[in-house]
Structure formats: C-alpha cells, structure tokens
N, C-alpha and C positions, 0 to 999 in steps of 0.2 A: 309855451305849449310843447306835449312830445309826443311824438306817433306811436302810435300802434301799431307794429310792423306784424305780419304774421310770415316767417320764412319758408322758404320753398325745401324742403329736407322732410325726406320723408321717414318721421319717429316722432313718438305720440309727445314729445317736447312741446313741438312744433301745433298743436292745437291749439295754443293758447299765443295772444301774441307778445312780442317783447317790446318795450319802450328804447326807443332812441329819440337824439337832439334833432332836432331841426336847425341847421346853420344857418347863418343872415343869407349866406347867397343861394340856399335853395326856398327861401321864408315864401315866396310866390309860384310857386310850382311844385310842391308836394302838397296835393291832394287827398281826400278819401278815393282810395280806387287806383292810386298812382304806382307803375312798377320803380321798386327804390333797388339799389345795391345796399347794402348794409354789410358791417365788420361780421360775422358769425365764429366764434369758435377757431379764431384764426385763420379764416378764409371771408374771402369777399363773393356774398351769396343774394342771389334775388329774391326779395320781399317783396311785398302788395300790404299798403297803407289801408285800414281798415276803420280810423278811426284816430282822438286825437287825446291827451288828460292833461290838467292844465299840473297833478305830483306823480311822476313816475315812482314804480316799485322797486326801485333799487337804487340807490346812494350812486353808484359811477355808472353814469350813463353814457355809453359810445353814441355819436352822431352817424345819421344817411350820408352816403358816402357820393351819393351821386345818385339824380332821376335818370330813369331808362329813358335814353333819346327817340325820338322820333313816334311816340308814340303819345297817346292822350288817357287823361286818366279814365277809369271805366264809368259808368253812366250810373245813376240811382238804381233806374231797373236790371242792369245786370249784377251791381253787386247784391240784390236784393237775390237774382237768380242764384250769384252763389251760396248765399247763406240758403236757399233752398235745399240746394245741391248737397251742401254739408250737411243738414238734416236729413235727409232722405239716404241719400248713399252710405252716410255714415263714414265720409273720407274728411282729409283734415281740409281747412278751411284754404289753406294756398294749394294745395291740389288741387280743387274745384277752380277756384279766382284764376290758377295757371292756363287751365285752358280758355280764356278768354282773352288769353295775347298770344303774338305767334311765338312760335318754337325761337324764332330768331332773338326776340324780347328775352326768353324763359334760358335760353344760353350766352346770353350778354354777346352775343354776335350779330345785332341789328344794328345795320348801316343802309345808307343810301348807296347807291350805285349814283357816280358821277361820269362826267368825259368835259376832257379836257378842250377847248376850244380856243382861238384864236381871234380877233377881228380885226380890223384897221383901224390905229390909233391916230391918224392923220386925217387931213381933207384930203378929195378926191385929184385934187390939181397936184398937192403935194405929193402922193401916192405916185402921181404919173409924170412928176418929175426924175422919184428915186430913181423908178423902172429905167428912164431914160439914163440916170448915168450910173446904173448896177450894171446895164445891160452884159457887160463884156467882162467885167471884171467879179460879179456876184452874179452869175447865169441864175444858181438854182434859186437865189432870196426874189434876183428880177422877177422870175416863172410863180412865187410866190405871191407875190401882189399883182402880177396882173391877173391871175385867174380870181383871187379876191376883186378885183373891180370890175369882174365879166360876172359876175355870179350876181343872181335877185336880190342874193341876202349875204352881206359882205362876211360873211362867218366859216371859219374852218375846222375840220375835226381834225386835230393832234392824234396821228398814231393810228389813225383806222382809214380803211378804203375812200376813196373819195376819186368819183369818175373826173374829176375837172385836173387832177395834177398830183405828180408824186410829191408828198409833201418828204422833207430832210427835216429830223427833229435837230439837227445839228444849223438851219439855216432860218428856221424860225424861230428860236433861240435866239440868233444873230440880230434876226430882226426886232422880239423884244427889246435886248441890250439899247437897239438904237433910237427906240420908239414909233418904230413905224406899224408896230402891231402891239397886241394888247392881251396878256392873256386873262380868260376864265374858266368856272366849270358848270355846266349845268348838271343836274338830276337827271337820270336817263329810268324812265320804270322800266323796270324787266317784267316783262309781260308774258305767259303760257299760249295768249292768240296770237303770236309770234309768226305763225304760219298759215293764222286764218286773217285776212283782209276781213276788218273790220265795215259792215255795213254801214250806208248811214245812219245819222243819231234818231232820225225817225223815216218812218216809211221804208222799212227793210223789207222784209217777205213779206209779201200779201199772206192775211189773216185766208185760211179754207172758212167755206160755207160752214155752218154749222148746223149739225141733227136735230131732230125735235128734242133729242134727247139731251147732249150738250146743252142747248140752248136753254130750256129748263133748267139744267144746272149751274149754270151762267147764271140764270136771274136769281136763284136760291143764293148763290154764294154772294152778288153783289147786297140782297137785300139783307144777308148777316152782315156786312161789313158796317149796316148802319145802324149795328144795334150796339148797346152798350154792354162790351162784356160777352162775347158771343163763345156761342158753347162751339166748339170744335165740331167741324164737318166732316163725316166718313164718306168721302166720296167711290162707292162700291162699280166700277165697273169692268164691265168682262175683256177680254184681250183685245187689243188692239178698236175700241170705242174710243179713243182718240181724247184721255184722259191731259192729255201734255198739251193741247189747244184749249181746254175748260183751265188749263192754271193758265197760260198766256193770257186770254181775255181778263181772268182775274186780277192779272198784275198791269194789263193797261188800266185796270180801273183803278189801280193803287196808285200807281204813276200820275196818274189825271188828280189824284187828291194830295200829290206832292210829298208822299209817304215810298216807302220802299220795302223791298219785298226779297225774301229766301227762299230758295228753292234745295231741298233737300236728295238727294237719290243716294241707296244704298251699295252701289260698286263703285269705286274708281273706274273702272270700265265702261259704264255708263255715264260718267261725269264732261268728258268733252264731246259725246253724241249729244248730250241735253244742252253742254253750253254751247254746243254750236249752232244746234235750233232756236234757240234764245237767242246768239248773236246776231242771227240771222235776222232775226225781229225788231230786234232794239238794239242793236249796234255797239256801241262804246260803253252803255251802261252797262254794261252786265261783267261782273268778277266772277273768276273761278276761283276755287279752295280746296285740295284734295292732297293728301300724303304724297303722291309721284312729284309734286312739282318742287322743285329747288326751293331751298330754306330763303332766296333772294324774290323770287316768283310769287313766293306763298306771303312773305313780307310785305311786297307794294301791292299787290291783290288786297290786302287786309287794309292798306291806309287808302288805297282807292275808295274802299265802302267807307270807312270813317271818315274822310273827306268831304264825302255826299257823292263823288265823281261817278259814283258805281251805285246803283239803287236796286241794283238787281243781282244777289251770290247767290248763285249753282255752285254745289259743292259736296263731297262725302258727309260723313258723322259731325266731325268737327266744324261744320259749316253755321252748326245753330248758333255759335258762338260769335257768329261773325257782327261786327260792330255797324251793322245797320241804322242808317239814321231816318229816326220818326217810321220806326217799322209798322209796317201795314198791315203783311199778312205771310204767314208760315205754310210753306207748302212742305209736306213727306210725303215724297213721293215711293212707291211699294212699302207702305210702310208697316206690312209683315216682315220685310227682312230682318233675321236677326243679325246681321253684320251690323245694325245702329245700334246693336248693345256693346259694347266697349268691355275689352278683357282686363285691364290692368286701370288701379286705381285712378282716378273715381272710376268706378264701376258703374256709368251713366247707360240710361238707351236714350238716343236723341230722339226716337217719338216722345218718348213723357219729358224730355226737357224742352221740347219746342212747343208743347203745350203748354207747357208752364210759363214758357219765354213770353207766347203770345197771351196768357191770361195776365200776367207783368205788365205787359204792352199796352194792354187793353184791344187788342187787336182780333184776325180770327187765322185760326191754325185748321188748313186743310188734309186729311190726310185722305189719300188715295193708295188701292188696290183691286187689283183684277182676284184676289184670295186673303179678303181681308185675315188679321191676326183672328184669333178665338176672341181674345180679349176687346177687342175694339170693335168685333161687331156684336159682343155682349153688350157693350156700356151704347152700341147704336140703340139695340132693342129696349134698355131699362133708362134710354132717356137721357144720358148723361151726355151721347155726341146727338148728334142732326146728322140726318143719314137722306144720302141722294145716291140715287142707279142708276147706272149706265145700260141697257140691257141689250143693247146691239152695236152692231160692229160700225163705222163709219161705213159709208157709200153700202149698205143693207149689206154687208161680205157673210156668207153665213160662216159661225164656227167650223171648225176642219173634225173630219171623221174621226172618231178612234179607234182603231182596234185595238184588244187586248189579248198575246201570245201566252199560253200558256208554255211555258217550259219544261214542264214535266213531261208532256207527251209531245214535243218536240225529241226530250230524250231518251223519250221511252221506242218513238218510231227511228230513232240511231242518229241522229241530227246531234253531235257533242260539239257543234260550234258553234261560237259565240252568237252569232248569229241565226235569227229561224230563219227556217223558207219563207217566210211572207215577209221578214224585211229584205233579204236580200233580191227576192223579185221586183217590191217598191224601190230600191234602189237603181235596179237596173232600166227600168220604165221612167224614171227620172234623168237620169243620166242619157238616154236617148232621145229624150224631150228637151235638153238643154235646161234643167230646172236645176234647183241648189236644195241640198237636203242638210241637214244639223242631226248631228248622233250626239248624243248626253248619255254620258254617265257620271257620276259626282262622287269619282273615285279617279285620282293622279297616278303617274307611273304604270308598270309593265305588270305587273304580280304583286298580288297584295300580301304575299307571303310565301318563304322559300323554305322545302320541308324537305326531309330527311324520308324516304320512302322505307326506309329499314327500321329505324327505330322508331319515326315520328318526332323525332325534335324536330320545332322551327326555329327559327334563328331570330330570335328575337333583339332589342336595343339592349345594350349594357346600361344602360342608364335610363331606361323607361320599361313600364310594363306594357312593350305594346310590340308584335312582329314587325320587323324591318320589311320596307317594300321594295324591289327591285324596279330598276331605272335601268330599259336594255342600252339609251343610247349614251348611258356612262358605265355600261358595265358596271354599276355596285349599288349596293343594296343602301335604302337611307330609310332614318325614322323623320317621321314629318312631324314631330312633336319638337324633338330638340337638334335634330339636324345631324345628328351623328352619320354618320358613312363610314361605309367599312367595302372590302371585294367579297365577292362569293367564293368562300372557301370550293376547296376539289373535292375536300375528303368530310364527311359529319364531325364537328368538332365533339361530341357526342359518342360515336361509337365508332369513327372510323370508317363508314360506310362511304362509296363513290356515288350513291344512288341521290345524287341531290335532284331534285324537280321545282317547279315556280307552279304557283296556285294562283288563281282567284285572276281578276284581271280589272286594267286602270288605262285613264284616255289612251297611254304611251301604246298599250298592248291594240286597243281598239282602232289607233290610226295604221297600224302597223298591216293588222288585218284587214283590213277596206283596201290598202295600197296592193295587199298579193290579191284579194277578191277579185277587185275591181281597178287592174295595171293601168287603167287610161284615165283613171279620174282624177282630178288635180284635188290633192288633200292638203289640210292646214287644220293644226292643232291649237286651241287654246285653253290653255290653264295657267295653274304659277309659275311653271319651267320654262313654258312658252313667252310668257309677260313680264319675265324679271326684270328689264331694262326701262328706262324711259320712252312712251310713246309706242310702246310695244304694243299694247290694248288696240291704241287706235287704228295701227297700220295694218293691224291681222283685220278686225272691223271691216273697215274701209275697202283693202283688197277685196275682202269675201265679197262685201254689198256691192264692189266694182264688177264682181262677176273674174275674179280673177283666180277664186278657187271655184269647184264641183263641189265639195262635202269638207263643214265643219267639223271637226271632233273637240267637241270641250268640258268641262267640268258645269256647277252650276252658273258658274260668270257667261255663259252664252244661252240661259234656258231665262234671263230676265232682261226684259225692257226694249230690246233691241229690235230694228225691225226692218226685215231684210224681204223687199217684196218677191223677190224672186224664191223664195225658198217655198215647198210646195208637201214638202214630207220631211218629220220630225222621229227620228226614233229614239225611243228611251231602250239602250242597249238593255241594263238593269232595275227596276224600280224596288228593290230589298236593298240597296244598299244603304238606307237609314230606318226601314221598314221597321226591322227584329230589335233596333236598340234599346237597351232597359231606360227611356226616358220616357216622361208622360208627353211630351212633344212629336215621338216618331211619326205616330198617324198627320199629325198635322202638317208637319214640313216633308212628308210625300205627298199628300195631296197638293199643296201648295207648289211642291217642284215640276211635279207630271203637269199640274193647271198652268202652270208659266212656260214651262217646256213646249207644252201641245200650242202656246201659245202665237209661236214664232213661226207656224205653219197658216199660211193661207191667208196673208197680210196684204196680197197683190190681188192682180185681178183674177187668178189661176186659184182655186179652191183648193185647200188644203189638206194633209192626212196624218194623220199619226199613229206610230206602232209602239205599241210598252210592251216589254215581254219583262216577265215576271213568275217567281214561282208563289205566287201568292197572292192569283188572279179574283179571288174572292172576299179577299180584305175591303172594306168600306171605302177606305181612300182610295182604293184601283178601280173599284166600281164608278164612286162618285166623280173623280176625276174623267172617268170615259166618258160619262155621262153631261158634263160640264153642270154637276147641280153641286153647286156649295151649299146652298140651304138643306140639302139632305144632307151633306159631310155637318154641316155645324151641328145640325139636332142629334146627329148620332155621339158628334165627339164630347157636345156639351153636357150629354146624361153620364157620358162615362167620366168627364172632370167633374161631375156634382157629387155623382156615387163617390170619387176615391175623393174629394175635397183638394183639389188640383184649382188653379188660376183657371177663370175668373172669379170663381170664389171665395179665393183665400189669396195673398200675398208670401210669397217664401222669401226666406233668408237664408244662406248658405254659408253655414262658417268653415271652414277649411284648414285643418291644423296640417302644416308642412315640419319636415324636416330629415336631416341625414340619417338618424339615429332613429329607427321602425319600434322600439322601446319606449323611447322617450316622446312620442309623437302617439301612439296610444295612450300613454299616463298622462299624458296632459290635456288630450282629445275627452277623454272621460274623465277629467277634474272640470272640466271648463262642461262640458256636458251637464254635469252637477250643478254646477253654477247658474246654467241658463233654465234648467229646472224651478229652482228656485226662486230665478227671478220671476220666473212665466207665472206661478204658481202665485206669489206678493202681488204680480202685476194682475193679472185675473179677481184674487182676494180687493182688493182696492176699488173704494166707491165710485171712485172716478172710471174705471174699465169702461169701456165701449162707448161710452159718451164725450166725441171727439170733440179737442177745443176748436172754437171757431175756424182758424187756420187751416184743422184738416178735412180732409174729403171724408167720409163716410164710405165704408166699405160695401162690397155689392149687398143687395138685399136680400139672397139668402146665405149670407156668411153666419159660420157659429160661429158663437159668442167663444173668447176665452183664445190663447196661445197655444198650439203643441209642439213640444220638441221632439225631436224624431233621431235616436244616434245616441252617442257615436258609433260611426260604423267606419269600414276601410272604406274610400272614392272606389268607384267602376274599373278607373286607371288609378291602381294604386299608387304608383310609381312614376313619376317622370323630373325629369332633369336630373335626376342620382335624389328629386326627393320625394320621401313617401308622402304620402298622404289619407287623414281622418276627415271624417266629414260630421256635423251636425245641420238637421236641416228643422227650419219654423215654418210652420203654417200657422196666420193669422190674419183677421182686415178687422179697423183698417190700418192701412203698412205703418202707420204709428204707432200701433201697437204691439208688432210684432220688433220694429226697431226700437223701441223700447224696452223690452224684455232682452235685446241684445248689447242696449248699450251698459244695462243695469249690470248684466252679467257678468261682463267684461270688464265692469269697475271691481268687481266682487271676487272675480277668480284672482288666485294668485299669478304675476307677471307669470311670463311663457319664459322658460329656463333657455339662457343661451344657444343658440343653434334651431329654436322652434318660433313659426312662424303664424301668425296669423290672420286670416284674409276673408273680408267679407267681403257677400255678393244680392244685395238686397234686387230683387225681382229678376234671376236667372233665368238664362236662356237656358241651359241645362242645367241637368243633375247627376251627367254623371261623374 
C-alpha cells in the first residue's frame, strides 16, 4: 500500500496529493489523518495522509520519512471537516487539514517539555548508612540524601528550586556514578493557568440563580441536545442577561453525558476572562487555546483535549479545531464578530465552521449575541436556526440611558474639543462619585493623518494607499497596514512648506486629552500598542476591574464582553469612524459597536449612562442603538440588503488580483474577469443550476436565481504592501454556486504571469 500525502506548500501543485512508501517500521502508525514528514523537492516538508492505493502514479516512489510525534491521527469527523473546508473556502486541501494541528506539529517543532529528576536508588537503611560515612568527607552528596529521606516522596528536581536543599549538579552526578541515586525524566505540561490556582475538579464556583429567562433557555438548549441532528441555536440576548451562565449549565449537562464541549470567544482579550470563569467552575478540565500563548502552552493545551484530560476548550478562532473528544456541544460566543473570519488562506469564519463541526458531530452549536449578525438572525427568522431571547438583564438591572451629542452644534456654539459639554460634565460627576467610566473610539494612535496646511499634501505610506498615522509617544508617523514608520518631516516634502499640522484623532490622542482635562484621574489605555506583549490584556483588565484605574481608553477590544461592575458611564468619543465606509457592512458593525459599547455601562448595582457624540445623529444605527431596538435596526438594514442583493440573500466571492506591476495586475484582473463571465453564464445555462445536490444547503428563499460578476475594478485600498490591487466580486446562493463559477473560471483563464497573485475570499467580511 502507498499514501496519499497531500503537502503543506502553498501552490496549486499541492491540491492533489502525492504517493509515497510506507516503510516496515512506520507500517502501524501512518494513518488516514496522520501528520507525516515527507522528502518534498529536496526538502523535508509536513504532509497529512489523506488516504491510501494499493499502484502509485509514478515509477520511483520516495518513502515517509517519519510520523509527527506526539500527536494522534485526526478523527473521521474532522477529516470529513476538512474536505468541507476545501469545498467551501476553495483552499488547498493541507491548508484546511493544517489547522487542525498545532503550529508546533505544522513547523516540525513539537516536543514534550521534560525535567530532569533524581530518586534513591538504594534502601532506606542503606541511604542512611552512606550519609553516615559521607558525612565529613562528601558534605554536599551527604546534604543530598538526607533531605531525599526527609522528603514524603523520595524524588528530586535536577537544576531548579527546591526549598528542602541546594542541590550540586556536580554531587548528584557523583552520586549516580555510585548508585545511590537514580536518574529520570518526567513530562512537565506547560500550562497558560500557571497563575491561576486551579479550582477543584468539581464543585468550584457555586452555579448564580438563574432568571425566568435563563432558565427557559436552559431547558430549550438541554432539550435540542436530545434530538438528532439539532439545528443550531441563536441565542439573542441583550447585554449583560448573563449569557456566559446559560453556556455553563449547558456544558454541565454535556459533562453529565461524558461528551465535551467548545467554547468559542472572538478577542484574545476576552479569552482568559472567560477561561477563568470557567476554571472557576470546572477546575482542571478546562484548556485554553489563543495565538498569545507560547507554541509550547498552545501544544500541551491541544493534547490535554485529545487526551480527554480537558473536556472543556475556551479559546479564539482557531479553537474550533480543537480535538475534542465525543463532542457534545459548540458554543460562539458574540458570534457577530467579524474577528472569527480569518485573513489569510483558508479564508474560514469559525461561526460556519463550528456549525458544520457540530452538524459532523451530530451534536448542537450554540451561537450567542447581545447584536446578533444580519445573517444569523435571517436564517433565525426563515427557520434554518432555533432562536431563544434573552430580554433582561440579570438581578432586573435596567439598560443604561443613552444620549446622543450631536457635534455639529457642539461646533457650531465654539466647543472644537474633542470632547462635548455633556461628556465632560458626565465625567466629572463620575470621577466624584468614585465610579469608572470607558471612552471608545475604534481608531489607534494620536492623528489619523499629518497634512501640509499650505499645499494639502498628506503624507501618506510609500508602500500603501493609505495616510500614515502619527504615534505622539514615539514621535513618528506608522501605516497600520504594513507597518512602515518613518519621523515627521520639518519641512512638506511637497513644497517646502513648515506648516505641518496632525488631523483627525486616535485612543493615543483621546488618553492624552482626559489626562490634561481631568489631571487627577488615573488613566490606562488599551489597544494594540498597549497589548503587544504577553498578558498585557489581562493585567490592563484586571487593574481597571481592581479599581486601580478612573477611565479606560480603548479601541473596540474594550466595547466587547467584558464586565466591569463599577463602570457607570460609557462614551463613544466618535461613532463615524466606520459610519461613511463604502462597504455594505458600515451600518451594521456601528450599530453593533455603539450596542456593545453602551453595553459595558450599568452592569453593577449603580445604573448606567452613555454618551455617543456623532456627526450623524440621524443615521438608523445611532438611532436604533440609543434606543437599544435591534429589531428595528434589522428591518431597516434587511430591506436595504434585499434592494441592492447584499448577504443574506446572496453569497459573495471576492477575487483579488495582486501584484507589483499596476499594468499587469489590470490585464490580468480583466482577462480572469472574462473568464468568470463565462463561466457564470455555462453555469447559469446548465440544467442542473439551482438544484443543489444533496450535500448542499439551499440558498435563502428569496435569492435570484443565476451568478453575477461584478468587476474588475481597482480595491477601495488600492495599494498596500508595494502591491496593487483588482478586485472581482460574485453574487450568488447557494454558495455552491457561486464557488463554482469561480472554480470553473480559474480552470479556464490563463495561469496569472509571474509576479501576479491571486486570492480568494468566499463569504467576506468586506469589500473593500
């Protein structure tokens, strides 16, 4: 027999897999599903076994060079998930299979962490005869075995702290040689709860009362978990309804059935506030899984679940992947964010792959939000999920007030700071009362752009289409696309002019200001400049919720999940700054931001407030957000995605022709444009159109019929990293058909000419 290896290299080669030997000594441990090393092209590269043929396709066949250690081959139902994966995303088949092992697997750098230990190789009489004649002449070997025979458990650790004696690696040496000690190593997990004191394995936090309303939703999700095949639960409720005790009861009840359970959250910021209320509950079982944690952390976290020792992963995007054993039930949690769609190949969102995980599973996938997606609270209302509400706050807390500032006549009555009068009063009324206030704006750094008052040049990236933003407390200017940094010139590189000024304003500038406002109030910033390090998230967190700041200032990573009873007033410095962008998403994700935002206000026993100042106080989302009615934001937003044929109606596909050469990245953008025409047009013509084989889902119910191509045009950002970029976009359902028309195309066009790129994005978060 010989494998089917498919390798991890990312070029359309690599779609199809390659045949290698199986040797006598791997014959019992390469599996379907198993991570292999394999020869590649002159390099030794990691594959995943897909399958097996009793005649390879080629006359000289190289052998598996070695199985990836410490790991287990993947499961029917997850390889089943990747071949989903590969259909739907349209990536190659070990791109998808890749992320179901850790990074440490996927770079041949998975190892156990060991330590070195020592014990007594003797009886205890004999032990305490050495001591007696080392005494005088081997002080430090004597000092050695006696604190081993004073010790519960005769065992020592080589090379680290040990309160009972300095150990001498030069004397316990000595005493191997002579047999009076013995050495080994055991496995040591490197653990992320490193700092949290693990609860007991049961009866950690007492479970809170639970609402009429909870409680309801409690019996609704137990009684899907007993049906076969349960359709996915939207669990819709409003901030702070105490969403995060309805998934705990659910996964005691998964635990009770000997099954195990994911817990999803879209920040790493949010990721050890949630595993720590979790710990709190269930103790030992529960693994974390998040990009912050060391490739060593995130490796024993991953074999703790596949072990079974862990039946419970908290964890970012990548968490759905997590090798759960006899999975029970899928929790995504906000699972509006669009942080769970993934940028770079596969182009996954882990809400639709943890629906899929758990329809695999046969299991039920809960998804909860206080502003659910468009999309997912369409498919509540046309039947497709089971839809429960939350519609009050635990302990009866009413929602917190809103007001909405209008800005215009803030400017027009001479008020040009950043701030109105009616937040800087709430703050100060706050700040007297000893409460904690959060200012959000979801914009980084000092000045969103540095202009030339003479001619109007901005200083834009040399390598992106996009103005560079100033950063006061490093003095220079960076683009947040590709990181470029440069200082702020003296003089307009442009015309010479000294007139430089800084526009527009970012948390950097907004802490800056609060600090000369208001000199006594203790301020603490969090964004990406602030949280670049390890554990940085948590310690800003933590402080604040300790009372150890007055006023947060952060980006959107502080306007989700978090919940800080002391905070009593919420301002949204700016609510335009995703307002105006040409994407059919902006209304949604302001309402969504201001609804999350407003939400971190009045979570205590102290009622809450919130101020949005905005110049565009009469937009739908600034209304409906004041108002805290999503059901009127949905009906407005939904008639305006039926008119232009926008998701949930249609499925988009985003092709993206890159490249150095702005010539050559047009000619080929409109060759491939042609291509996808025509395929839309064959695929449309074809008796089989619209009549999805069994396998797929059926598109919403009122989708047209038929594919359109839209393009090529230049991206919104034409230019970033030094490359241009063309865009064509598909609208069609259901998404098989429209990835169809894209995969036809892309057979059809001729190869992309050296130096040109191209990149799909089936069901984007944007467009632009």
């Amino acid at each position: 027999m010989f494998a089917e290896v498919v390798v991890d290299v990312p070029t359309a080669k690599a779609a199809k897999p390659f045949h290698y030997g199986v040797p006598e000594r791997l014959r019992g441990s390469v599996k379907v599903g198993s991570a292999v090393v394999v020869p590649f092209g002159g390099r030794r590269l990691v594959g995943y076994v897909v399958g097996f043929v009793e005649t390879p396709d080629v006359a000289k066949v190289k052998d598996i060079l070695e199985v990836a250690s410490g790991v287990a081959p993947l499961s029917k139902d997850m390889m089943a998930l990747a071949t989903w994966m590969t259909a739907r995303y349209l990536c190659l088949p070990a791109e998808a299979i890749a992320q179901m092992f850790p990074a440490a697997v996927r770079r041949r750098k998975a190892s156990a962490k060991t330590q070195a230990l020592v014990e007594l190789a003797v009886s205890s009489e004999e032990a305490r005869a050495f001591v007696a004649e080392a005494e005088r002449r081997a002080p430090r070997q004597a000092e050695i075995v006696r604190a081993l025979l004073k010790q519960r458990s005769p065992v020592l650790r080589v090379g680290g702290p040990n309160p009972a004696i300095r150990t001498s690696p030069d004397a316990v040496r000595a005493l191997i040689r002579k047999g009076i000690l013995a050495s080994k190593k055991i496995e040591v997990m490197r653990t992320p709860f490193s700092e949290i004191p693990p609860s007991p394995a049961r009866g950690g936090r007492t479970p809170l009362r639970l609402t009429a309303d909870q409680d309801r939703a409690v019996s609704a999700i137990l009684a899907a978990m007993d049906v076969h095949g349960p359709k996915p639960i939207l669990l819709h409720g409003v901030t702070a309804s105490g969403k995060t005790e309805v998934y705990m009861r659910a996964i005691e009840a998964v635990l009770a059935r000997g099954r195990s359970a994911i817990v999803l959250v879209p920040e790493i910021a949010l990721t050890p506030q949630l595993a720590g209320t979790f710990r709190e509950r269930f103790g030992g079982r529960v693994a974390l899984l998040h990009s912050r944690l060391s490739a060593g952390e995130r490796y024993d976290e991953w074999r703790r679940a596949e072990r079974g020792e862990a039946r419970i992963v908290v964890g970012a995007r990548s968490a759905v992947f997590a090798p759960a054993r006899n999975l029970g039930l899928v929790v995504v949690d906000e699972e509006h964010e669009n942080s769970y769609k993934q940028e770079e190949s596969p182009r996954y969102h882990a809400r639709e792959v943890a629906c899929e995980r758990a329809r695999v599973a046969g299991c039920l996938c809960v998804l909860g939000s206080a502003t659910p997606s468009v999309e997912s609270f369409y498919r509540a209302r046309t039947g497709e999920y089971d839809y429960i509400a939350l519609t009050t706050r635990v302990e009866m807390r009413p929602l917190p007030s809103v007001e909405v500032v209008d800005m215009r006549e803030e400017l027009a009555r001479g008020n040009r700071s950043i701030f109105s009068r009616a937040l800087v009063r709430a703050i100060r009324e706050r700040l007297a009362r000893r409460e904690q206030v959060i200012l959000f704006l979801n914009r980084r750094g000092h000045s969103t752009f540095v202009l030339c008052r003479e001619c109007g040049h901005a200083l834009r990236c040399p390598e992106c289409d996009v103005a560079l933003t100033y950063h006061a407390e490093e003095g220079r200017m960076r683009c947040h696309y590709c990181d470029h940094e440069e200082a702020v010139p003296d003089t307009c590189p442009k015309c010479g002019s000294s007139y430089i000024k800084y526009f527009g304003a970012g948390t950097e500038r907004i802490e800056r200001e609060v600090m000369r406002v208001f000199p006594q109030a203790r301020v603490v910033r969090m964004d990406i400049d602030t949280t670049r390090t390890k554990r940085a998230h948590e310690n800003i967190v933590n402080m604040f919720r300790g009372g150890e700041y007055d006023i947060l200032v952060g980006t959107q990573m502080v306007a989700k999940g978090h919940d800080f009873p002391r905070v009593t007033l919420v301002g949204v410095v700016s609510a335009d700054t995703c307002l105006n962008l040409p994407d059919y998403k902006a209304g949604e994700r302001t309402f969504q931001l201001l609804t999350q935002a407003a939400g971190r206000a009045g979570r205590g026993e102290r009622p809450g407030q919130v101020i949005i100042q905005t110049y565009a106080p009469d937009h739908y989302a600034v209304q409906r957000a004041r108002d805290h009615d999503y059901l009127g934001f949905y009906e407005e937003e939904i008639r305006a995605r039926r008119s232009l044929l926008y998701p949930p109606f249609v499925h988009l596909v985003l092709v993206v022709v890159s490249g150095e050469d702005p010539r050559e990245v047009e000619r080929y953008a409109i060759s491939l444009g042609a291509a996808l025409r025509v395929a839309a047009r064959e695929h449309d013509a074809s008796p089989s159109a619209g009549e999805p084989r069994p396998s797929e889902a059926p598109g919403p119910r009122d989708a047209p019929a038929g594919v359109r191509v839209l393009g090529p045009s230049p991206c919104a950002m034409r230019r970033v990293k030094r490359l241009y970029r063309w865009q064509v976009l598909l609208k069609g359902a259901p998404v098989e058909s429209a990835t169809a028309v894209v995969r036809r195309g892309l057979a059809t066009c001729p190869a992309p000419p050296r130096g040109i790129m191209v990149q799909v994005d089936v069901d984007p978060e944007s467009v632009l």
